[in-house]
C-alpha positions as CSV (number, residue, x, y, z in Angstrom):
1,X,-8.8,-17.6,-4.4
2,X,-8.6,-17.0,-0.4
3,X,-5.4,-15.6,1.7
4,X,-2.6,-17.3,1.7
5,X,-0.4,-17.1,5.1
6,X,2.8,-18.4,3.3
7,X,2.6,-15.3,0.9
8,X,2.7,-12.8,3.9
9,X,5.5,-11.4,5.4
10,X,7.2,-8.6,7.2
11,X,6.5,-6.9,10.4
12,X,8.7,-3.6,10.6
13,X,8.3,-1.8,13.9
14,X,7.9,-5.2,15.6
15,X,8.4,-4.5,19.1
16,X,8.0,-0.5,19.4
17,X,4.7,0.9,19.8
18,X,4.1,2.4,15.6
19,X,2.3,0.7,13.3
20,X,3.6,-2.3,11.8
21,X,4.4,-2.4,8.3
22,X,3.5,-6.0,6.0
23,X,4.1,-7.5,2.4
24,X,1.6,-9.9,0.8
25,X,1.6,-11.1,-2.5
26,X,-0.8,-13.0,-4.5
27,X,-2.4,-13.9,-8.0
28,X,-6.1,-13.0,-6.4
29,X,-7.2,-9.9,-7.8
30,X,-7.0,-6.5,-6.4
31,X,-11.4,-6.6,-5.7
32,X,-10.4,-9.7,-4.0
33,X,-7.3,-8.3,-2.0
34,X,-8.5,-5.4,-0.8
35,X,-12.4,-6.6,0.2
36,X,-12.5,-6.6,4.4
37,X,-12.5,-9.5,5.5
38,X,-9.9,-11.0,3.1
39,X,-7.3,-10.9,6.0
40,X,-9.2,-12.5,9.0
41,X,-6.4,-15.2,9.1
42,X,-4.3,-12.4,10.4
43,X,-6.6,-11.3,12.9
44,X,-4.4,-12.6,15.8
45,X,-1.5,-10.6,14.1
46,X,-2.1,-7.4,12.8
47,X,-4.0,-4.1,14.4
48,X,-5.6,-1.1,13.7
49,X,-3.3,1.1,11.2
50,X,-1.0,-1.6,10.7
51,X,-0.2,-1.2,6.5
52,X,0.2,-4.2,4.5
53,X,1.4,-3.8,1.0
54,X,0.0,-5.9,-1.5
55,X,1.0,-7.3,-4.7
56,X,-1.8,-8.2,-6.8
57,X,-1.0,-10.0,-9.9
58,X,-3.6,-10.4,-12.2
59,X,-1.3,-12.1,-15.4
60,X,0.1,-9.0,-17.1
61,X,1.6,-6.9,-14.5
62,X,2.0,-6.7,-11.0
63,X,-0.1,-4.0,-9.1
64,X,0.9,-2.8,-5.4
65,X,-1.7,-1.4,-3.0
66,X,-1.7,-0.1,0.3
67,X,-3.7,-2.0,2.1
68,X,-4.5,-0.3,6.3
69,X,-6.4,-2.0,9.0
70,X,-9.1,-0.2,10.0
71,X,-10.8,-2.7,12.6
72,X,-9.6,-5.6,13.9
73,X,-12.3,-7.2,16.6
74,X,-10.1,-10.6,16.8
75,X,-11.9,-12.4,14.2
76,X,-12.7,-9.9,11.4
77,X,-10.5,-7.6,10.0
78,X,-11.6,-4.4,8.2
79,X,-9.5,-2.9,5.7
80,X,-9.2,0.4,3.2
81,X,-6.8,0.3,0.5
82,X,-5.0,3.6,-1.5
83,X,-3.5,2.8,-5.5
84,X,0.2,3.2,-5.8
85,X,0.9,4.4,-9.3
């Protein structure tokens, strides 16, 4: 599956100058998710160390990540990702 902009929200800290904070949810698996270049739809939005957290659900539970932007060049976005347990 690819990104899809309806499943994204969010935005805390819009208008200061901190990182922004995003939700994403989807049925695409966490490889999926978290490979760079999954968000370049959001390249026009989101910056470097903005966090989006991201629900993975792969049909038996749903799995959060933190997902930060590392580059952001205004068409590709590169991104790391840390577990939550």
């Amino acid at each position: 599956m690819a990104f899809t902009k309806k499943n994204f929200g969010g935005n805390v800290g819009a208008g200061s100058d901190t990182a922004k904070l995003f939700m994403y949810k989807t049925a695409d698996t966490k490889a999926a998710t978290i490979a760079s270049g999954y968000f370049n739809d959001l390249a026009d939005i989101v910056k470097v160390g903005d966090v989006i957290i991201a629900t993975t659900d792969t049909g038996t539970t749903a799995k959060p990540y933190i997902i930060y932007v590392l580059t952001n060049n205004g068409t590709v976005v590169t991104t790391g990702f840390a577990a939550v347990a």
